[in-house]
N, C-alpha and C positions, 0 to 999 in steps of 0.2 A: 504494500500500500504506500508505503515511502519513496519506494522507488517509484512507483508512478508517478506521486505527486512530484519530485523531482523530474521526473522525464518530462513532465507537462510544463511545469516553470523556465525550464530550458528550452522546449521545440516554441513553446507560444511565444517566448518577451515578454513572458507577463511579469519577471524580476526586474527587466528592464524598464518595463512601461509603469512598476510599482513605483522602482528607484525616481523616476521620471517625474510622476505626479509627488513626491516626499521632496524633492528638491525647487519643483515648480511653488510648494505652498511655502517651505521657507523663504525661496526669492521673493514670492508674494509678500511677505510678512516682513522684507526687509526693503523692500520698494515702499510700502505703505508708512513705513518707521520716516524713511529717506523725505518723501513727499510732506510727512506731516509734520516732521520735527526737527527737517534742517530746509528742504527748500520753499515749504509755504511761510515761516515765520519772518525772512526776512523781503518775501516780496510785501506781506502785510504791512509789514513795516513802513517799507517804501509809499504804500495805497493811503496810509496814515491809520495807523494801527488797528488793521481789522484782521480780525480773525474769520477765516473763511468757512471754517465749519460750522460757523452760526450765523451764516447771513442766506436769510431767505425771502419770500416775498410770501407776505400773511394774505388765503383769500378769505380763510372768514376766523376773527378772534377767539380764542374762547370764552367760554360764559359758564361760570356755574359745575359742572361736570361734565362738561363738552367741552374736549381737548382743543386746542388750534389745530386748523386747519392749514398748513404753509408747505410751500416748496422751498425744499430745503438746495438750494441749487448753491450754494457755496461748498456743501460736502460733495454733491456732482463734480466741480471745479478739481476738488481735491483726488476724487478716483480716477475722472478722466486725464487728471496728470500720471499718476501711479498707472493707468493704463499701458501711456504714452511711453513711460519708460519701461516697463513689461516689455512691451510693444518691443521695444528697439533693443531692449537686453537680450531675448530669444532672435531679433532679426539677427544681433552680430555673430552671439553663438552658432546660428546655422551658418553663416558667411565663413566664419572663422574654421569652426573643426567638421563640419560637414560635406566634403567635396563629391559632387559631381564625376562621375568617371568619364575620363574623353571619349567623345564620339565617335565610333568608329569613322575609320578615312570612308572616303565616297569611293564606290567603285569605280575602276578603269572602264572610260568608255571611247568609241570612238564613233568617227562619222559615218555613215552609209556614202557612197558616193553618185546613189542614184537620187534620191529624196532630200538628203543633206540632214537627215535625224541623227539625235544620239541615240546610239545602241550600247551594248556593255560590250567591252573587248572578247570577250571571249566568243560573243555569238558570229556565227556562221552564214546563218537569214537574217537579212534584216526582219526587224518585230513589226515594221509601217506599211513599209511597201512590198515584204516578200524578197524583193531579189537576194542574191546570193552575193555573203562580202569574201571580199579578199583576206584571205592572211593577213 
């Protein structure tokens, strides 16, 4: 039973794609730290001293035991920053250690000298016109 479940954590990626999401939520958790505790404090700053995760726009007060009603679009601000650098953190990482394998070359081809197509070097009939190529 052990050895299955090994066999299966190995053919699937599912160690891999575990490891994957345990590293995504920490970067998560360190992007979110980044956004709220070193680069919104001093744009606030700059805005003249707002704090951005409390600035919303009230549509209706509260009263009584009816909570407010508000959009809370300064905490929006603050994710879609923390987004942004997610965003671009997973972009460089796939740039960086993710390559691409070259494309295989293009096959050898040459001209027909009847029709003027390309054919592949190695054929014998042209594939357009039919006639017969040369060596």
């Amino acid at each position: 039973m052990l050895s299955d479940f090994r066999a299966f954590l190995l053919k699937t990626n599912a160690l891999g794609l575990a490891i994957g999401v345990i590293i995504g939520v920490a970067l998560g958790n360190v992007v979110n730290s980044l956004v709220n505790d070193i680069v919104m404090p001093p744009i606030g700053l700059l805005l003249g001293r707002v704090d951005f995760s409390s600035l919303v726009i009230v549509l209706q007060a509260g009263s009584g035991d009816a909570a407010e009603v508000a959009i809370r679009w300064g905490a929006f601000v603050n994710v879609l920053i923390s987004f942004v650098v997610v965003a671009f953190a997973v972009f460089w990482i796939n740039r960086t250690f993710i390559r691409e394998p070259p494309a295989p070359p293009a096959p050898a081809t040459k001209t027909c000298p009847h029709c003027r197509e390309s054919v592949l070097a190695e054929a014998t009939k042209c594939r357009y016109c039919g006639s017969p190529l040369p060596e």
